[in-house]
C-alpha positions in Angstrom: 65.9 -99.1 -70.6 67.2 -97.8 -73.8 67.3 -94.6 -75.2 64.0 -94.1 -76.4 62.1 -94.9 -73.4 64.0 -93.1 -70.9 63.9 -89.6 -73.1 59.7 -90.8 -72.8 59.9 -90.8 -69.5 61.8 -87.5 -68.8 59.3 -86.0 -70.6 56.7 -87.8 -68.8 57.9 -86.7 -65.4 58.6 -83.1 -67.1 55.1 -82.4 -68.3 53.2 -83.7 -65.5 55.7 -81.6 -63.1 54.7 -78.8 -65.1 51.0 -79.7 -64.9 51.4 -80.0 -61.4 53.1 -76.8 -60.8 50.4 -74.3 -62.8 47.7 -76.2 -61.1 49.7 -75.0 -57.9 49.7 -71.9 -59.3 46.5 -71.3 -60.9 44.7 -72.5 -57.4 46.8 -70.4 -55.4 45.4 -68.0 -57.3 42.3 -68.8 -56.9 42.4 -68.9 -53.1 43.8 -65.8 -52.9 41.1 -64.3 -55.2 38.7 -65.8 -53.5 40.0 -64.4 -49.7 40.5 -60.6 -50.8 36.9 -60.9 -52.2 35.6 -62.8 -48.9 38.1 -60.0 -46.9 36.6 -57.0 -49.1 32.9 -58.2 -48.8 33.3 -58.9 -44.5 35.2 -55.5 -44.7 32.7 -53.4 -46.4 29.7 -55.4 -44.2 31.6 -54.1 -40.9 31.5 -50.2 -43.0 27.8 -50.7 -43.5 26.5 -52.0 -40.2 28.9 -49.1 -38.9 27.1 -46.3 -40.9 23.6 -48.1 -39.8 24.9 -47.9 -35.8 26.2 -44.5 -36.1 22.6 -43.2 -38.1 20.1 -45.9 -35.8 21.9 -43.5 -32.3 21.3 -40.4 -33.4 17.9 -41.1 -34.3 17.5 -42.3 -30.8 19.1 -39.5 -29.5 17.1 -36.5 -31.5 14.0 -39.2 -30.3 14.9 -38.6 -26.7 15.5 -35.2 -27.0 12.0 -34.5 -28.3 10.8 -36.6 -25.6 12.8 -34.5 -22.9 11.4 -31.1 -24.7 7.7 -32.4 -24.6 8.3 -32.9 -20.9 9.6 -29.9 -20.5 6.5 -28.7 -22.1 4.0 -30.3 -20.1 5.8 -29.6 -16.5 5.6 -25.8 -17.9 1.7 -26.1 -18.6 1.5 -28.5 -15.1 3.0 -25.8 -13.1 1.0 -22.8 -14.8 -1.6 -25.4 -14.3 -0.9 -25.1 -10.3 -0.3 -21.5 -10.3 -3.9 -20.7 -11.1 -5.2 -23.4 -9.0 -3.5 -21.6 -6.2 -4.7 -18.4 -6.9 -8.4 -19.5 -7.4 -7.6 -21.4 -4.2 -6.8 -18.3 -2.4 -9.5 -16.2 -4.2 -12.4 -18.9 -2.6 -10.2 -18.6 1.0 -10.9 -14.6 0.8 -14.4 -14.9 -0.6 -15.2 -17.7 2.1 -13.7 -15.4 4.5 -15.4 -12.0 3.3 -19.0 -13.8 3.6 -17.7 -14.9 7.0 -17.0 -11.6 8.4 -20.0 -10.1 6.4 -22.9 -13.1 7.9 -21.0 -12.3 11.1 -21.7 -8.5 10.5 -24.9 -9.2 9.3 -25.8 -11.5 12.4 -24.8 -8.6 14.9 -26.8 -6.5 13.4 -29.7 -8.5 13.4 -29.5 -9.2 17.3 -29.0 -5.2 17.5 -32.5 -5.1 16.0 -34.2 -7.9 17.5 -33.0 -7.5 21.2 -35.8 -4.7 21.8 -38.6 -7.7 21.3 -36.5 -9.4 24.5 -35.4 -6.4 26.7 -37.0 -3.1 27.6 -34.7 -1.0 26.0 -34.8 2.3 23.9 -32.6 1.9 20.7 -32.0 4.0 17.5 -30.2 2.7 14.4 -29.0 4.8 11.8 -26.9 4.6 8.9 -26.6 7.7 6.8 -23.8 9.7 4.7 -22.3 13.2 5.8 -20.2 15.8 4.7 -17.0 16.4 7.4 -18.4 18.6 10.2 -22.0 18.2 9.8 -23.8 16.8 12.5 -26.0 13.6 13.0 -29.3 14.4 15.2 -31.0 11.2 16.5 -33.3 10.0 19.6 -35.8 12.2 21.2 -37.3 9.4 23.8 -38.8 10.3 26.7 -36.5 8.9 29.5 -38.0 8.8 32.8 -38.0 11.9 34.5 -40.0 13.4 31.5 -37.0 14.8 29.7 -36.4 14.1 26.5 -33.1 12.1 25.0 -31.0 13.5 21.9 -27.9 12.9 20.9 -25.7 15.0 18.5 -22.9 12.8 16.4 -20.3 15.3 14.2 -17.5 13.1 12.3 -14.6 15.4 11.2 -11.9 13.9 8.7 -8.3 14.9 9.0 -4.7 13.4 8.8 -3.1 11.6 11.9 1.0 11.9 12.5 1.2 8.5 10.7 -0.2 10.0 7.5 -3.4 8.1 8.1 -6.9 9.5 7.3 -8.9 9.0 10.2 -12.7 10.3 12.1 -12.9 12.1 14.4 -16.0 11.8 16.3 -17.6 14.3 18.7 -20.7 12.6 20.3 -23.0 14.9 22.7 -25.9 13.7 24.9 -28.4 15.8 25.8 -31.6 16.0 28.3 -34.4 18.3 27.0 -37.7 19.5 28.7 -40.4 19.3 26.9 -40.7 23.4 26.7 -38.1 24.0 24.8 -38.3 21.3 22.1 -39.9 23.4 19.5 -37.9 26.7 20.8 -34.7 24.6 19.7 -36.0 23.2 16.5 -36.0 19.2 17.5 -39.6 18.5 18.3 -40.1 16.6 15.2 -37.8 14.4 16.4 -39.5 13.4 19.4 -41.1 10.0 20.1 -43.2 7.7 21.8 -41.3 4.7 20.0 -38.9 3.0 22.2 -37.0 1.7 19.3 -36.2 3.5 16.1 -34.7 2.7 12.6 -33.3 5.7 10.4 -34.2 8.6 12.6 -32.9 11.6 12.6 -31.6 14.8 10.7 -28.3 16.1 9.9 -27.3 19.6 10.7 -24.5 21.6 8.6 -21.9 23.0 10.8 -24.1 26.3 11.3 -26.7 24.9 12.4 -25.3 23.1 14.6 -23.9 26.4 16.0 -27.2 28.5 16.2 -28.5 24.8 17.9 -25.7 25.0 20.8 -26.2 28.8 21.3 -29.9 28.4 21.7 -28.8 25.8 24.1 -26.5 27.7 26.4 -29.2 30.5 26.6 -31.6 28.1 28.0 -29.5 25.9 30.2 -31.2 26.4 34.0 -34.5 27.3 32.7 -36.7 25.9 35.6 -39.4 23.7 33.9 -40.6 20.3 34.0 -37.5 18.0 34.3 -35.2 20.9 35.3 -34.6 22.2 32.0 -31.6 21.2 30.1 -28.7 19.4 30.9 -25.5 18.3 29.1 -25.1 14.5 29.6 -21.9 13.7 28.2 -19.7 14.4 25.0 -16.7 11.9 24.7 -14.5 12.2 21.7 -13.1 9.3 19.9 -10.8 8.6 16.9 -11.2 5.8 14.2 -9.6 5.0 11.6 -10.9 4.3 7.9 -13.9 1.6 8.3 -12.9 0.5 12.1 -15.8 0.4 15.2 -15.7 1.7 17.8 -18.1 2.5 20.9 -18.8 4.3 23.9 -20.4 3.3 27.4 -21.3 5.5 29.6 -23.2 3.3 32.6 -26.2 1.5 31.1 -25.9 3.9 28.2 -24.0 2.2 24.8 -23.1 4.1 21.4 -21.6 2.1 18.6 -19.9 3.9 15.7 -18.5 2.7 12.6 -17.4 5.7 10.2 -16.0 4.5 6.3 -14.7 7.9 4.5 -15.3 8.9 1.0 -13.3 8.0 -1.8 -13.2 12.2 -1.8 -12.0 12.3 1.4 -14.7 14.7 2.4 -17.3 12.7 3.3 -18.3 10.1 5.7 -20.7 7.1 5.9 -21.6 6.8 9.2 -23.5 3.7 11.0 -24.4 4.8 14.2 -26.4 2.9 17.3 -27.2 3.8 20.3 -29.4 2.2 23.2 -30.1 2.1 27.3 -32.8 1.2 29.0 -36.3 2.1 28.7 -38.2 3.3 31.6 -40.7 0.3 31.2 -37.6 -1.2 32.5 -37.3 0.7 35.9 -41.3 0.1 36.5 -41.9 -2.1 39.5 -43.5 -5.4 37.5 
């Protein structure tokens, strides 16, 4: 090979070494262009989907949170919701209960006014208001040894050792003849009625005085039924609105005394009954 051809050929192999080499070159550069774009796009994807996961939970979480307070909410207006149906609950008990005691009430007094249509009995019912210390004046039957029957009720409001207000009640039977009804002012009270329904008079403390010392004058009086005699005068103590009662052999007295929102007065329910002389009459 001479001269001239080799030179050819060194350039040959130069240029195309050349060529090779920036081709190399230029497509290394390429790649590596092309990776910190491919890096920088997957990097800043990663960022973004990051941000998104980050904003998408605390939406969730505010979400619950307004879940949890609307709970909160509703188990408030749930347990106000019981509360009242309690208490109307209880209210309907104590009503149910009130018209329970008050039928019951109602009931007894009802057989108190019916049981003279199924026994012989004399009776008087009375239900009237009084001041403290006056007296309640009721009966005037005929019992059977031709006497007549009155009884004298006085309710007297004071303070027990508890601090209480309570009745006392003073309750005297008496046996009148017939002569002395109108000396001792109670004739008008007399009757032939066996059973009676708001009879009677109420005395202030003065009269009930003069009445008593009218009495004791003409205690052993001869006269038809032997005069006058004192049957009996128990004492008993009740509290505000209680009953109570007295027996004395077939004789019965029922009281229930309810004071004044004064403190000076009493309502007084008063019943009393034994039996009538029909009763003792051979059939």
């Amino acid at each position: 090979m001479n001269a001239k051809k080799r030179f050819h050929a060194v350039w040959f192999c130069t240029s195309l070494g050349v060529a090779l080499a920036f081709w190399c070159w230029h497509s290394s550069n390429s790649f590596l262009s092309r990776s910190e774009v491919a890096t920088l796009g997957s990097s800043t994807k990663v960022e973004r989907l990051s941000a998104n996961s980050a904003h998408d939970s605390e939406r969730e979480i505010e979400a619950l949170r307004e879940t949890n307070r609307k709970l909160e909410e509703q188990n408030q207006f749930l347990a106000g919701q019981l509360e009242e149906a309690r208490e109307t609950a209880s209210k309907a008990q104590a009503a149910i209960m009130k018209t329970h005691r008050s039928s019951q009430e109602i009931q007894a007094k009802l057989n108190d006014v019916l049981e003279p249509l199924k026994r012989d009995i004399q009776s008087s019912n009375l239900e009237t208001e009084v001041s403290s210390g006056q007296t309640v004046v009721t009966g005037g039957f005929e019992v059977s040894d031709g006497r007549f029957e009155y009884t004298l009720t006085t309710p007297t409001v004071s303070v027990d050792d508890l601090g209480r207000k309570v009745v006392h009640l003073e309750h005297r039977r008496l046996a009148i003849a017939g002569e002395h009804l109108e000396q001792l002012g109670v004739k008008s009270l007399a009757t032939n009625a066996d059973n009676t329904l708001q009879h009677g008079e109420t005395w202030s403390p003065s009269q009930t005085k003069d009445f008593i010392s009218k009495i004791n004058s003409a205690r052993g009086t001869a006269g038809p039924g032997g005069g006058i005699d004192s049957l009996a005068a128990p004492r008993i103590t009740l509290l505000d609105g209680q009953e109570g009662e007295v027996q004395i052999d077939a004789y019965q007295a029922k009281f229930k005394a309810v004071i004044s929102e004064s403190g000076q007065g009493v309502r007084l329910e008063l019943r009393t009954k034994q039996p009538s002389p029909k009763a003792e009459q051979p059939q």
